[in-house]
Backbone as XML, in Angstrom:
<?xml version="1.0"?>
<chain id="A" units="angstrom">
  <residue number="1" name="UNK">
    <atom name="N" x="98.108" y="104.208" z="115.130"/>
    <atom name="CA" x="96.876" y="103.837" z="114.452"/>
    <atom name="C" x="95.763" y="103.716" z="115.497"/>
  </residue>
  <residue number="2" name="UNK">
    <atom name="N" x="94.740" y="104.194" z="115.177"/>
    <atom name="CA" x="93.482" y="104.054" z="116.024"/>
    <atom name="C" x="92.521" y="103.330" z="114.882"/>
  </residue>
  <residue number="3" name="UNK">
    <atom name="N" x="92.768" y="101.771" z="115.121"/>
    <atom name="CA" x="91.530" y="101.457" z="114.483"/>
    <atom name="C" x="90.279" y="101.148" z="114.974"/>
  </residue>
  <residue number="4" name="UNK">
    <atom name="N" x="89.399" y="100.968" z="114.143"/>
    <atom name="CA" x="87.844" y="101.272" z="114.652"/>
    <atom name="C" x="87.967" y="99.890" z="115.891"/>
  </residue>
  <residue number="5" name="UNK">
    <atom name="N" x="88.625" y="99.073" z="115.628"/>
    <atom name="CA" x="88.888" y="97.719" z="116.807"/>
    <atom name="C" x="89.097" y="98.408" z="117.893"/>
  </residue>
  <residue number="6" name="UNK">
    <atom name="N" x="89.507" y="98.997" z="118.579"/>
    <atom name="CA" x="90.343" y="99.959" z="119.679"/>
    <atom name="C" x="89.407" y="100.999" z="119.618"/>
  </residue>
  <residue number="7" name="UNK">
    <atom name="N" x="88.784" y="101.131" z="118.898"/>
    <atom name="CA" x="87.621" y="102.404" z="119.252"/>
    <atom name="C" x="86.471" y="101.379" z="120.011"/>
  </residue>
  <residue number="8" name="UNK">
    <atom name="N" x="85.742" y="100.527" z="119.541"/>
    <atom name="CA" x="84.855" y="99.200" z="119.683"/>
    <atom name="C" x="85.339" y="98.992" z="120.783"/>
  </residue>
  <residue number="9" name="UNK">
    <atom name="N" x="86.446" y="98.826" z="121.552"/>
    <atom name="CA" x="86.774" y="98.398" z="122.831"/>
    <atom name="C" x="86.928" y="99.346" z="123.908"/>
  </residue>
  <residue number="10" name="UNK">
    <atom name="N" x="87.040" y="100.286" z="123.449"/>
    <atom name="CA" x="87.138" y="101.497" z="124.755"/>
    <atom name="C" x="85.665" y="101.788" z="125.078"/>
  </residue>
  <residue number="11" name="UNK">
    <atom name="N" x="85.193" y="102.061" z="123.658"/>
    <atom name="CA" x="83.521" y="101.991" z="123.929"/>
    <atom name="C" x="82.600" y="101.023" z="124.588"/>
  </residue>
  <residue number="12" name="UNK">
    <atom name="N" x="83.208" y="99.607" z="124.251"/>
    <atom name="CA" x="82.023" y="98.591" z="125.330"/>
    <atom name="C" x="82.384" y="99.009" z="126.259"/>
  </residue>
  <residue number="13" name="UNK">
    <atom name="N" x="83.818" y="99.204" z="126.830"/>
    <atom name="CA" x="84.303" y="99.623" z="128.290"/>
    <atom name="C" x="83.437" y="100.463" z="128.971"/>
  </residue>
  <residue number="14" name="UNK">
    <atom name="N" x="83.186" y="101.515" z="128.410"/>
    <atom name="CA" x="82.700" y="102.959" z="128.527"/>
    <atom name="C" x="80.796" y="102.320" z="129.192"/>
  </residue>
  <residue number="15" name="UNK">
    <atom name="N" x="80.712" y="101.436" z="127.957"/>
    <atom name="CA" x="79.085" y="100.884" z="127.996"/>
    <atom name="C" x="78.831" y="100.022" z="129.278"/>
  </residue>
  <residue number="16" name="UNK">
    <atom name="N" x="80.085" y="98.995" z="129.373"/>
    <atom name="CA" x="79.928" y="98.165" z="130.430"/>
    <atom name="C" x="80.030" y="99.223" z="131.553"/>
  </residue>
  <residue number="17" name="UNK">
    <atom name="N" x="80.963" y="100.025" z="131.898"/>
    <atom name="CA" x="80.770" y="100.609" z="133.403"/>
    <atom name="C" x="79.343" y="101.637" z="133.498"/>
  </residue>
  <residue number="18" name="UNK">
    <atom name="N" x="78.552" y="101.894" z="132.466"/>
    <atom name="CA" x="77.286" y="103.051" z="132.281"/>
    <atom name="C" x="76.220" y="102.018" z="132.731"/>
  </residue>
  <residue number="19" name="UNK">
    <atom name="N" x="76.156" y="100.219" z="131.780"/>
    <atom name="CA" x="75.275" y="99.659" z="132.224"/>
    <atom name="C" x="75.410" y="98.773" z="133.724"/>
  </residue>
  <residue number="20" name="UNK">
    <atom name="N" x="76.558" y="98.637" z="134.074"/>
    <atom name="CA" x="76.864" y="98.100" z="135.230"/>
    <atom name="C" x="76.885" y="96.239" z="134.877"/>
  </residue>
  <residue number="21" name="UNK">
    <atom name="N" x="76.544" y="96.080" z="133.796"/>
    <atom name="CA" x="77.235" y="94.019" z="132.989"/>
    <atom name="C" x="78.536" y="94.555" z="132.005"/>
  </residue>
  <residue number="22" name="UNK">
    <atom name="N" x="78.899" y="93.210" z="131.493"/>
    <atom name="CA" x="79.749" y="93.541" z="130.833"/>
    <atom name="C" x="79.043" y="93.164" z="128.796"/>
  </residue>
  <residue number="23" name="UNK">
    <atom name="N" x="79.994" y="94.354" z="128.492"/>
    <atom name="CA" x="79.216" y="94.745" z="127.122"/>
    <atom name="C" x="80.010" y="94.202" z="125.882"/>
  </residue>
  <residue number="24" name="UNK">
    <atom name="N" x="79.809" y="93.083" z="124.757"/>
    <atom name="CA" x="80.230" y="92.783" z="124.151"/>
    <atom name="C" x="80.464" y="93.640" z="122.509"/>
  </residue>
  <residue number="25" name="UNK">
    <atom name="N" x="81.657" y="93.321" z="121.486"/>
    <atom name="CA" x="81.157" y="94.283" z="120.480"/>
    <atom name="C" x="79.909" y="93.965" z="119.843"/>
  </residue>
  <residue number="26" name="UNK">
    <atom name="N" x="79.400" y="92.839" z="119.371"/>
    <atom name="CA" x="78.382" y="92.253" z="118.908"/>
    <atom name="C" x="76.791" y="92.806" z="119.696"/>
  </residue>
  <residue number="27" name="UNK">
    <atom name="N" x="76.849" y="93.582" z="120.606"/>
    <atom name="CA" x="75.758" y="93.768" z="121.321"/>
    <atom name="C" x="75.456" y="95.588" z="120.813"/>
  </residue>
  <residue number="28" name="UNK">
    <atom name="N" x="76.540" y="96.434" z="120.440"/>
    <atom name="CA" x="76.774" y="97.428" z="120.285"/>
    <atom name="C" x="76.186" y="97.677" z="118.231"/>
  </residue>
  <residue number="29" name="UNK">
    <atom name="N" x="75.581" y="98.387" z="118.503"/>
    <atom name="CA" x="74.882" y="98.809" z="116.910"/>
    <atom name="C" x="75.890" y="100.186" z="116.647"/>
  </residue>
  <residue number="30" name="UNK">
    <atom name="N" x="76.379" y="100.263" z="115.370"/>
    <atom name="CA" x="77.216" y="101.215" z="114.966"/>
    <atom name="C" x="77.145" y="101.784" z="113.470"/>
  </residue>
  <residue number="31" name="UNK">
    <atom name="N" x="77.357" y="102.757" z="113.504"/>
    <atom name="CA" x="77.276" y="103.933" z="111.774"/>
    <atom name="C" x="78.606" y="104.808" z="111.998"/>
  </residue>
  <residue number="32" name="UNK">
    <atom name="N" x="79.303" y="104.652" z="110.738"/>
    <atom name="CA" x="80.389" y="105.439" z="110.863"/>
    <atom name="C" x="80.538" y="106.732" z="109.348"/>
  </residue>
  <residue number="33" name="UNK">
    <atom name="N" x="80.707" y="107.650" z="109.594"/>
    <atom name="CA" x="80.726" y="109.086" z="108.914"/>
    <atom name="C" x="81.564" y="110.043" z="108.555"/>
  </residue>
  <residue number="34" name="UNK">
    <atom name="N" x="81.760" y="110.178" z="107.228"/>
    <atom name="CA" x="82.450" y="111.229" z="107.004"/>
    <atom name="C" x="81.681" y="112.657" z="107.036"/>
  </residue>
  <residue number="35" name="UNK">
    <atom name="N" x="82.449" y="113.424" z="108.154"/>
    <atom name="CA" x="82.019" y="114.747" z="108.185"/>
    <atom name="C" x="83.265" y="116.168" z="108.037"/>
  </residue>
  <residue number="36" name="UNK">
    <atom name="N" x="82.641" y="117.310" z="107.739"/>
    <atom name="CA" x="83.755" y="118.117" z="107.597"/>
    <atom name="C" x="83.378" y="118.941" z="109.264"/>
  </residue>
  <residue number="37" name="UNK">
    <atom name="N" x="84.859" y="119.093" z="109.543"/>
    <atom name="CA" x="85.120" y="119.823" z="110.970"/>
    <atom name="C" x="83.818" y="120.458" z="111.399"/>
  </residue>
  <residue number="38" name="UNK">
    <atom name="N" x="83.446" y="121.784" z="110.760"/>
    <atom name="CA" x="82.362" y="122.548" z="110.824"/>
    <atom name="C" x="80.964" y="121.962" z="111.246"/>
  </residue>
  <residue number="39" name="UNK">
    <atom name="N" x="80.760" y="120.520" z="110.851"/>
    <atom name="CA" x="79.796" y="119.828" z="111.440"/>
    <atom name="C" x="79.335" y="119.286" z="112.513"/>
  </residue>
  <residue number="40" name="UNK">
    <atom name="N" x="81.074" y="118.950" z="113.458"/>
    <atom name="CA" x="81.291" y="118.397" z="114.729"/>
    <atom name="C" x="80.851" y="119.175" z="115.879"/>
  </residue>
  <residue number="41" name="UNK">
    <atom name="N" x="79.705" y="118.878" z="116.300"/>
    <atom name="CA" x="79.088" y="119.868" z="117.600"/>
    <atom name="C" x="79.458" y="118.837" z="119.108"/>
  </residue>
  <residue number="42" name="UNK">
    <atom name="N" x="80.394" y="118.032" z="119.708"/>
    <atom name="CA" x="80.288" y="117.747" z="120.551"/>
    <atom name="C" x="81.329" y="118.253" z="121.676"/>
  </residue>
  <residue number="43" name="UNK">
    <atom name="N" x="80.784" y="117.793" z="123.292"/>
    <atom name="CA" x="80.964" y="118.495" z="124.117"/>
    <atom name="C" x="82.276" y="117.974" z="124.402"/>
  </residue>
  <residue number="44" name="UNK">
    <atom name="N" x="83.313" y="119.577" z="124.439"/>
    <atom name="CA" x="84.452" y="118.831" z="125.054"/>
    <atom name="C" x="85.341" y="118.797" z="123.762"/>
  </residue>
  <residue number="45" name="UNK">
    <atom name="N" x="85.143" y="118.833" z="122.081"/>
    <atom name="CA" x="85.833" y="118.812" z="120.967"/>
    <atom name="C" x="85.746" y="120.221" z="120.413"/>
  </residue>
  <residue number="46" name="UNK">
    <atom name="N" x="87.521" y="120.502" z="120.310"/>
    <atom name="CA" x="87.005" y="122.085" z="119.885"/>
    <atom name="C" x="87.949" y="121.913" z="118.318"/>
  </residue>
  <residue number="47" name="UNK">
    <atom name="N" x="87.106" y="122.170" z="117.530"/>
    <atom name="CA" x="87.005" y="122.061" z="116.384"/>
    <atom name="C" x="87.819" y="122.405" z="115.836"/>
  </residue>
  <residue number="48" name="UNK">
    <atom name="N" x="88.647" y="123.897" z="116.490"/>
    <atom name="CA" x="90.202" y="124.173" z="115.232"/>
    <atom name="C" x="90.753" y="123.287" z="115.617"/>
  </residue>
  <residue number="49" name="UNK">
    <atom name="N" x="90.946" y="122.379" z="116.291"/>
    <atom name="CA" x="92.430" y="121.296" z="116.636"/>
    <atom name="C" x="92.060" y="119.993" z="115.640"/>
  </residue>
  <residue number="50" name="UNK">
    <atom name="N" x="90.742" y="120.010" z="115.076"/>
    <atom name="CA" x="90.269" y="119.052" z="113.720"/>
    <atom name="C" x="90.917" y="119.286" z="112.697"/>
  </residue>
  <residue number="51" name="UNK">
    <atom name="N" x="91.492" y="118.027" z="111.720"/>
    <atom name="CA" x="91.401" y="118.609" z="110.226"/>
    <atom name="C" x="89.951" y="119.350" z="109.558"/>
  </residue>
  <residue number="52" name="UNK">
    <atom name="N" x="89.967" y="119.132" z="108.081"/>
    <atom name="CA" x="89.265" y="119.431" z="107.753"/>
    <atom name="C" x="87.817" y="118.717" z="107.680"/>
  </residue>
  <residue number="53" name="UNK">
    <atom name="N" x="88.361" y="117.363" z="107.553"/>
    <atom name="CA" x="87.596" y="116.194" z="107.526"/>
    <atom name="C" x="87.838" y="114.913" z="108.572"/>
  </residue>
  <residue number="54" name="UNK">
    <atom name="N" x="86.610" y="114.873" z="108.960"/>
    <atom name="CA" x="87.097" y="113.952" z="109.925"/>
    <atom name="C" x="86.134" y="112.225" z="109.877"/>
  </residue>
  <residue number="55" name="UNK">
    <atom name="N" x="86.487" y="111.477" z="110.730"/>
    <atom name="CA" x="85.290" y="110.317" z="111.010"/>
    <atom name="C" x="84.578" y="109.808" z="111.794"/>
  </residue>
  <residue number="56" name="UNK">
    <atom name="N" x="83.516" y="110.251" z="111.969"/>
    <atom name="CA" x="82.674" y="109.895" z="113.168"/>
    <atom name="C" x="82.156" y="108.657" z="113.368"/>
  </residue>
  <residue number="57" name="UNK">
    <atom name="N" x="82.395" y="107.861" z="114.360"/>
    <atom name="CA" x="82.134" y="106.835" z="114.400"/>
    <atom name="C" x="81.165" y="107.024" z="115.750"/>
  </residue>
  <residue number="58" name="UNK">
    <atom name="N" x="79.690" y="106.121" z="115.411"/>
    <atom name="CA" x="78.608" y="106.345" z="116.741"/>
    <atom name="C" x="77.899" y="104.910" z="116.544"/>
  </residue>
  <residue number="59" name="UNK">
    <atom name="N" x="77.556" y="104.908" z="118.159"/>
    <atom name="CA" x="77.372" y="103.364" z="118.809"/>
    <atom name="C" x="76.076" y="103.672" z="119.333"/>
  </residue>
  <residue number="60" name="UNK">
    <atom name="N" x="75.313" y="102.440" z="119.629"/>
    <atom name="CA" x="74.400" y="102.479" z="120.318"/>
    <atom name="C" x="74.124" y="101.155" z="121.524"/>
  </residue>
  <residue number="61" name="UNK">
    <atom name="N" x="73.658" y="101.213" z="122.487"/>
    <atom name="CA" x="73.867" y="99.784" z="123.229"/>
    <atom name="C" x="72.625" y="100.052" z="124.089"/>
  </residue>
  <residue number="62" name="UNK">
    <atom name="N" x="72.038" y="99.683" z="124.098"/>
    <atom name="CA" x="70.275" y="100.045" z="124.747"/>
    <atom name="C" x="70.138" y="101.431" z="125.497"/>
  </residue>
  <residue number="63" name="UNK">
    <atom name="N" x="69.856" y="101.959" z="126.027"/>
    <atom name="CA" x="69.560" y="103.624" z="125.821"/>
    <atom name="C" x="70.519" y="104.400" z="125.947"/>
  </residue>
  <residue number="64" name="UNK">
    <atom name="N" x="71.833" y="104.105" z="125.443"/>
    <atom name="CA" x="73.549" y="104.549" z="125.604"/>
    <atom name="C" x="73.607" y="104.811" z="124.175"/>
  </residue>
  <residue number="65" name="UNK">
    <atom name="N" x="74.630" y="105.946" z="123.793"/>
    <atom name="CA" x="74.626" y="106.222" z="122.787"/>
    <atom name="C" x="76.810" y="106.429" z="123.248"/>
  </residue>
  <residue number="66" name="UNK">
    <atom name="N" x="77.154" y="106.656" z="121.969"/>
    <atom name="CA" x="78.878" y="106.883" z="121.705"/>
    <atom name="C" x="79.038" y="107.224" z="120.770"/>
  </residue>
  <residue number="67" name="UNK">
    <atom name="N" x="80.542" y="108.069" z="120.721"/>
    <atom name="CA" x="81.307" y="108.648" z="119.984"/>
    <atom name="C" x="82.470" y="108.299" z="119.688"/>
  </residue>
  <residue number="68" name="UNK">
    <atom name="N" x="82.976" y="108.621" z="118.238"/>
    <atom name="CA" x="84.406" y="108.825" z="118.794"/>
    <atom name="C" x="84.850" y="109.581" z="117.083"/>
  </residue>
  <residue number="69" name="UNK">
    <atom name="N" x="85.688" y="110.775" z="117.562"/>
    <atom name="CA" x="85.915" y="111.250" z="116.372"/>
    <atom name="C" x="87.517" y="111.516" z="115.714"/>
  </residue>
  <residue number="70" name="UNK">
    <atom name="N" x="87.879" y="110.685" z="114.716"/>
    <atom name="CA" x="89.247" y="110.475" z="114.441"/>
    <atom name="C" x="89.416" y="111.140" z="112.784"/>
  </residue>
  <residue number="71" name="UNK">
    <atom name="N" x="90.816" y="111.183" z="112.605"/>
    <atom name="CA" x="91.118" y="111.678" z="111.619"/>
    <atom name="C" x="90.949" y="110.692" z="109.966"/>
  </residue>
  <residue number="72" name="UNK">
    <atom name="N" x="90.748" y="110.891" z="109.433"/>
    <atom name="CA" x="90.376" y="110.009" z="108.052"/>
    <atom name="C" x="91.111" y="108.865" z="108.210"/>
  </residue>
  <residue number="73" name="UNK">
    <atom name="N" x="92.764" y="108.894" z="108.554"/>
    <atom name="CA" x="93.637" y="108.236" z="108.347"/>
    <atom name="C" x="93.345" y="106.950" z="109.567"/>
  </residue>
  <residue number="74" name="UNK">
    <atom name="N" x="92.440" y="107.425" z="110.651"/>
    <atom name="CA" x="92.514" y="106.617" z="111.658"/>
    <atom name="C" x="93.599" y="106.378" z="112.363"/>
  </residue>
  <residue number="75" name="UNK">
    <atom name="N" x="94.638" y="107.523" z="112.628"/>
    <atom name="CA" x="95.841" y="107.850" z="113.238"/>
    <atom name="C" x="95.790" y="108.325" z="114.446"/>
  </residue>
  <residue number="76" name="UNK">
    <atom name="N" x="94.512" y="109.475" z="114.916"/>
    <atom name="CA" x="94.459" y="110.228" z="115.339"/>
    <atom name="C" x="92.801" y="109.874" z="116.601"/>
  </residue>
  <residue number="77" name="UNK">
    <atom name="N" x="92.861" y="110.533" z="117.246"/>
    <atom name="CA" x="91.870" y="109.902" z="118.201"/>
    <atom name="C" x="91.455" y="111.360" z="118.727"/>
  </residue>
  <residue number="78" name="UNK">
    <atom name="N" x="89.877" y="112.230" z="118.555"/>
    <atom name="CA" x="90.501" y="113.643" z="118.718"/>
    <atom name="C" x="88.921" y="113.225" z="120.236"/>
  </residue>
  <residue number="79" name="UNK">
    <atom name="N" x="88.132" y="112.687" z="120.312"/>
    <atom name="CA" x="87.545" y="112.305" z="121.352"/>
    <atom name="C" x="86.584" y="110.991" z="121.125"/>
  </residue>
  <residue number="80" name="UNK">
    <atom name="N" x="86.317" y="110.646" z="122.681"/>
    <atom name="CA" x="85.459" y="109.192" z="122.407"/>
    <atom name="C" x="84.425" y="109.763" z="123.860"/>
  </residue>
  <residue number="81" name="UNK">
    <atom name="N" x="83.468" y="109.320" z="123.430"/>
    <atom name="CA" x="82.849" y="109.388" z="124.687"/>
    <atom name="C" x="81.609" y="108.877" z="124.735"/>
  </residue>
  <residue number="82" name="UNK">
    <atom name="N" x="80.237" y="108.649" z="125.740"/>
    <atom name="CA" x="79.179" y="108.148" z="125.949"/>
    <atom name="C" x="78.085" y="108.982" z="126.661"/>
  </residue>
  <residue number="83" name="UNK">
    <atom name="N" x="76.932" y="108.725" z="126.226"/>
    <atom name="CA" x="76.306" y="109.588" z="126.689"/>
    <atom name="C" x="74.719" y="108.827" z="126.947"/>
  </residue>
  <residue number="84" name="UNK">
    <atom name="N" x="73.605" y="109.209" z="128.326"/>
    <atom name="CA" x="72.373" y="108.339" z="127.883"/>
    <atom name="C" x="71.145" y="108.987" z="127.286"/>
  </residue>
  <residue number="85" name="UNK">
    <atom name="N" x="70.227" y="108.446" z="126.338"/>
    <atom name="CA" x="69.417" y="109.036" z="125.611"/>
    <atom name="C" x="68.481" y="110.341" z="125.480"/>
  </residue>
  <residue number="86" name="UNK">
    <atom name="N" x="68.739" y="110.792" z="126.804"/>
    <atom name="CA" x="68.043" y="112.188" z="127.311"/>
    <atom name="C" x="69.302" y="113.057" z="127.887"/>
  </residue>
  <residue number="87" name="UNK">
    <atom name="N" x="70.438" y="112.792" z="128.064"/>
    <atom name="CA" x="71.356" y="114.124" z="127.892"/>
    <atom name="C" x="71.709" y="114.102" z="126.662"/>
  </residue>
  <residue number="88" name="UNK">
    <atom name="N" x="72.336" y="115.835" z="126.896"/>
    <atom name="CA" x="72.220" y="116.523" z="126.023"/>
    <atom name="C" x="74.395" y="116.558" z="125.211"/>
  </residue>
  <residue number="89" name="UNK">
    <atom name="N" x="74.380" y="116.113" z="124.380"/>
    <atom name="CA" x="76.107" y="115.423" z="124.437"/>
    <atom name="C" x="76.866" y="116.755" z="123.628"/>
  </residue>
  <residue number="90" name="UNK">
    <atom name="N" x="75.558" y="117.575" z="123.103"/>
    <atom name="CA" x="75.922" y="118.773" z="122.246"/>
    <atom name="C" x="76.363" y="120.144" z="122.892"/>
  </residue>
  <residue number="91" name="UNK">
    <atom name="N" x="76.889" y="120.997" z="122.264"/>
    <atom name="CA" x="77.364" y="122.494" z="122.652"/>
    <atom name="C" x="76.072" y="123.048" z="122.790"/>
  </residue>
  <residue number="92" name="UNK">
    <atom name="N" x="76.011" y="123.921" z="123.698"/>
    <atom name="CA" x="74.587" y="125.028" z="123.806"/>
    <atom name="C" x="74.703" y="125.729" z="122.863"/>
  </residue>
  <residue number="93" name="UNK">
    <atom name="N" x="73.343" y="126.783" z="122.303"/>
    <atom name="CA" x="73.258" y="126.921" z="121.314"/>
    <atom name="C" x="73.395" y="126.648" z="120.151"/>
  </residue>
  <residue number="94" name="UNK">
    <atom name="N" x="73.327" y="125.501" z="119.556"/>
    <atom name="CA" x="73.299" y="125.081" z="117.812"/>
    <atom name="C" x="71.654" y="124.585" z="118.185"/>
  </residue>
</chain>
């Protein structure tokens, strides 16, 4: 099981070593999404190894942004990652 708890914690992790303090979940702003495969443009996720449908879960923590994209069931963990407000976290060309 990958629940969104264990997603929330790898991510402050991710936030605390980007901002250099340590990052609580309560400090982290979050929206979570159902999308179909075909929608998923990020770097590093290659899309046939997706179901059809997946859940995007995205964070924000002052100019830090996150990912993490799992299977409906929340079984599955297919990437997590962080990125800051002026790179670019997408595939070239779309």
């Amino acid at each position: 099981m990958v629940s969104f708890d264990d997603v929330m914690i790898q991510i402050c992790e991710r936030f605390s070593t980007n901002l250099g303090e340590k990052v609580t979940p309560n400090q982290v702003g979050f929206e979570s999404v159902k999308l179909a495969r075909e929608e998923i443009d990020y770097k590093g996720i290659d899309i046939k190894t997706l179901p059809e449908w997946v859940l995007v879960h995205m964070f924000i923590c002052g100019d830090w942004s996150g990912y993490a994209v799992v299977n409906l069931e929340q079984t599955k963990l297919y990437g997590l990652g962080t990125f800051y407000f002026d790179d670019e976290p997408f595939k070239k060309g779309r």
